[in-house]
C-alpha positions, 0 to 999 in steps of 0.5 A, a space after each residue: 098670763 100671770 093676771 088671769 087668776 086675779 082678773 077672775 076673783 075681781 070679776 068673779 067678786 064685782 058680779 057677786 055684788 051686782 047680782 046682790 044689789 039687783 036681785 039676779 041669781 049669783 051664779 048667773 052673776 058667777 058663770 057670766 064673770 067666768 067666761 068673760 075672764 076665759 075669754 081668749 087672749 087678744 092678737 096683741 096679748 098673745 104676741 107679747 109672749 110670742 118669739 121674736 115678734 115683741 117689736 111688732 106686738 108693741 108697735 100695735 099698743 103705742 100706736 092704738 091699733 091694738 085696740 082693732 084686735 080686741 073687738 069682735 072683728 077679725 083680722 090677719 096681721 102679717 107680722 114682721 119678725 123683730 129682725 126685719 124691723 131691725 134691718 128695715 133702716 130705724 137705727 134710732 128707733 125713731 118710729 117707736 119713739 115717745 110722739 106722733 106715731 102716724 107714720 108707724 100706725 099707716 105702717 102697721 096697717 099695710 101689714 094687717 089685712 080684713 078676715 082671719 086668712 091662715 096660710 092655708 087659705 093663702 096656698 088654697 087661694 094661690 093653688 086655685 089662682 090662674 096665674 098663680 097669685 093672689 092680690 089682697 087690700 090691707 087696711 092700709 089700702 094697700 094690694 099685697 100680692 101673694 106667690 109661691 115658690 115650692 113651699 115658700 109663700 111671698 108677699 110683695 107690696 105695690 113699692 117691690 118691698 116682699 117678705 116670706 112666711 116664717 114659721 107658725 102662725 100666732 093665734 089670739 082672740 079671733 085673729 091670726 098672725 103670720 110671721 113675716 121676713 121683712 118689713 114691707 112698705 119701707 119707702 
């Protein structure tokens, strides 16, 4: 968050030098740089910041899934929290380690669904369910299940594994995450 002023004087000053090399109007230049350094945060940067979600917020950068959350596409990221990956059986943290990230990338993308759904969206759906549940594929081509229980929201995937909304959802760029209890998919 430090780097926005920065960001914006290079490129407040690259569009200044484009516009006097082109002949366009330097504040056409000036507003142009402007709102692209006011751009919202990306998913990815905003839970660098985000409590208790940094594990997850770094498995998206070594991974290269981060760079999904940075176009204009949007997505929901069912987060786990820093916690459930520690109980998720990775003592040597050898999913974060320096090499092939392949079985983190498959991971993290049974945790990321199409479309930013808010929790909100999630009850609505659960509440208009017959059955009182919804079924939704990850980009890991995984079907999540969602249930309700009082206020509780689950999610189960299709090895049993489930996790509980926790908390307030994080916002960045046009994507959302959701907090999550657990780990899922941990076979």
């Amino acid at each position: 968050m430090r780097k926005a002023p920065l960001t914006l004087t290079l490129i407040s000053s690259a569009a200044l030098a484009l516009a006097a090399c082109s002949g366009h109007s330097a504040q056409v230049a000036l507003a142009a740089a402007q709102q692209a350094a006011t751009a919202p945060a990306s998913l990815p940067d905003v839970l660098d910041n985000a409590d208790g979600l940094q594990t997850v917020a770094e498995a998206l950068k070594v991974t290269g899934v981060a760079t999904a959350f940075k176009g204009r596409a949007s997505y929901t990221l069912l987060a786990p929290e820093d916690g459930a990956f520690a109980a998720a059986g990775d003592p040597d943290n050898k999913l974060m380690a320096p090499g092939d990230h392949t079985a983190l990338a498959a991971l993290i993308k049974d945790h990321i669904l199409p479309g930013r759904v808010t929790p909100r969206d999630i009850n609505a759906a659960i509440d208009a369910s017959p059955d009182g549940q919804v079924t939704m594929s990850s980009l890991g081509g995984e079907e999540l299940t969602f249930t309700r229980s009082g206020k509780t929201i689950t999610v189960t995937a299709p090895d049993g594994s489930g996790a509980q909304f926790d908390g307030e959802p994080v916002i960045g760029g046009s994507s959302i995450a959701i907090p999550i209890t657990s780990v899922l998919n941990q076979a």
